[in-house]
C-alpha positions, 0 to 999 in steps of 0.5 A, spaced: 913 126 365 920 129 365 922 135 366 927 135 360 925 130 354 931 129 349 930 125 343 935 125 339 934 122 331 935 116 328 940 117 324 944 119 329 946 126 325 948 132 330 944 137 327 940 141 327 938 142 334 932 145 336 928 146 343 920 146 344 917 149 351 912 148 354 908 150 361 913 156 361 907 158 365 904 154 369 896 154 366 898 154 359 898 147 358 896 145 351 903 144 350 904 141 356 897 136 353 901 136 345 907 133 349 904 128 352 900 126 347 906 127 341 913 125 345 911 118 346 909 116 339 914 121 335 919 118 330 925 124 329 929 123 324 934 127 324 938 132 329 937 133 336 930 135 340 929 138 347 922 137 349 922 142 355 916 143 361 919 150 362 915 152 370 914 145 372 913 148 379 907 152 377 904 146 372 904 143 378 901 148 382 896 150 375 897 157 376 901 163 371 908 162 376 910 162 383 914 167 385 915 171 378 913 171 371 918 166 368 917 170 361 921 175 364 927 173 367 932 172 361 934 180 361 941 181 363 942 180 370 943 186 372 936 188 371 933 185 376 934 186 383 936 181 389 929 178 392 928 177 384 934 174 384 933 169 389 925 166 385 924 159 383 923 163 376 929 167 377 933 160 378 929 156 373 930 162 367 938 161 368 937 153 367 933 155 361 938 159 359 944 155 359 939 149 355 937 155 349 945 156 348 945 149 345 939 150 341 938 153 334 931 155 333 926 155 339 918 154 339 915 156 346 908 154 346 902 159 350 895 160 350 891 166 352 886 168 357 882 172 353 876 167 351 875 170 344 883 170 343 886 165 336 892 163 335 897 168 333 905 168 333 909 172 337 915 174 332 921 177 329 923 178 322 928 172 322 923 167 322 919 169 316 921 162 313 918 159 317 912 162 321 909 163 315 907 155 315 905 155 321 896 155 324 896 162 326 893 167 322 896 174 325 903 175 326 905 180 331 913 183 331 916 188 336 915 184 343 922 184 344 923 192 344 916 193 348 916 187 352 923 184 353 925 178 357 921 172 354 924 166 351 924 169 344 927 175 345 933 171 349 934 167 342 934 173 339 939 177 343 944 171 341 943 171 334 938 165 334 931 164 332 925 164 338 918 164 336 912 164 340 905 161 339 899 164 342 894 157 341 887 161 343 885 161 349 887 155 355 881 152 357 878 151 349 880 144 346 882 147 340 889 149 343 891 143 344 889 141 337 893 148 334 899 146 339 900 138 336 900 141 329 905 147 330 908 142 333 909 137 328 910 142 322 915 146 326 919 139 326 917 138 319 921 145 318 927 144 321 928 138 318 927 134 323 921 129 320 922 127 313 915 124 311 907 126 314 907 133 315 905 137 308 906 144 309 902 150 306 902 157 307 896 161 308 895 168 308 896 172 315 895 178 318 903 182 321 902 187 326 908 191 329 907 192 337 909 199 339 907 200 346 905 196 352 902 200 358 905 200 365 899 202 371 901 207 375 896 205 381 894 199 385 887 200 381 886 199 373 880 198 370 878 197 364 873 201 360 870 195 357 872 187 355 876 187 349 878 182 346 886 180 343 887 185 336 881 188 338 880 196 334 881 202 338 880 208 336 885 214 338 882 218 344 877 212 346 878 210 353 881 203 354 881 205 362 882 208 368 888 208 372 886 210 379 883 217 378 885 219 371 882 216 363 888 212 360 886 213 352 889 210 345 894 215 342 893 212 335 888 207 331 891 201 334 890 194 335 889 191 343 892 186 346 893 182 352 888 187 356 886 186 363 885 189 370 890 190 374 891 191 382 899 193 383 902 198 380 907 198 375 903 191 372 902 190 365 895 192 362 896 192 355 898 193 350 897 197 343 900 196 335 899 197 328 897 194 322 902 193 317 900 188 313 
């Protein structure tokens, strides 16, 4: 399948314009699967599509990236340094970039190595209209202050719209299910599709990230498994970060925890429950 799918409606009309991605990570591929199952079949209506393998080099390859993380990358330039200039991710992302000017409203397809993890949205406040219909029960705000460079935080950062879909965890049948219906109901949404999606709403959690914690030593150990919005207690241990205890500083809930083996890694990260 080709790197870039652009499929532009029946109509022929200009708007509205909108991008799906992908295999921004390379062993996330329900979406990769949604698409090649969708794309050949899909009927757009109106506006324009772009349908984006977002790291084709690391789809290939079946692992999260090859020299980077590609959900890093769309910073200000200034912020990296010049090995990570010369990435294939870096390169990648400066392509991406220039696709996403064009767009509107971008939906960027993930999936979770946590094996209990359940779909959720990764958000901000700007696409309540249309996250609210989306399969996902949780919505999690503030990625783009605790953990910005990702597809949606650029969206963000130029008066765009970018959501993010976490679709449970990547070897779980289920993701790709959750990946083609959010697919079909976000073009539904943006008006792209005029019949046979019917919208509804359910009830869904919001949670606010405040931290994401960065190792210090080449040795994180987690003091247990945990699993994706999983409660934490203040004063309870998470890890262990060379010789010393890391501990909640608040009740809170934990996402995305691992080991880690380098310093200055991602180990997780802790939130609040707003409603």
């Amino acid at each position: 399948m080709k790197e870039i799918t652009k499929i532009t409606g029946e109509i022929g009309s200009e708007y509205p314009i909108s991008a799906i991605f992908a295999g921004v990570h390379g062993n996330e591929i329900c979406g990769v699967n949604a698409f090649k199952e969708l794309i050949p079949e899909l009927k757009i209506t109106n506006g324009v599509v772009y349908f984006v393998l977002g790291n084709p080099k690391a789809i290939l390859q079946k692992k999260r990236f090859t020299e980077m993380n590609l959900n890093r990358v769309f910073k200000s330039v200034n912020q990296y340094t010049d090995d990570e200039k010369k990435s294939y991710e870096f390169r990648r992302g400066k392509k991406l970039k220039r696709l996403l000017k064009e767009v509107e409203v971008l939906l960027d397809i993930h999936s979770s190595m946590t094996k209990e993890s359940v779909p959720f949205i990764i958000c901000e406040k700007n696409a309540d209209e249309i996250v609210k219909f989306l399969p996902a029960g949780t919505i999690v705000n503030g990625f783009d202050i605790v953990e910005p460079g990702g597809t949606d935080f650029y969206m963000n950062s130029i008066g765009k719209i970018g959501i993010c879909i976490e679709c449970g965890n990547h070897n779980e049948p289920n993701a790709k299910l959750v990946a083609t219906e959010t697919i079909k109901t976000f073009l539904s949404l943006r008006g792209h599709l005029t019949s046979g999606v019917k919208l509804k709403t359910s009830a869904q959690k919001k949670i606010q990230m405040y931290n994401l914690y960065f190792t210090q030593t080449e040795k994180f150990v987690l003091n247990k498994k945990f699993d994706d919005f999983e409660t934490v207690k203040r004063g309870q241990i998470i890890g262990t970060d060379g010789l010393n205890q890391v501990c909640a500083p608040e009740d809170s809930i934990i996402l995305f925890a691992q080991n880690k083996q380098k310093v200055g890694s991602e180990a997780f990260l802790l939130g609040r429950i707003i409603s």
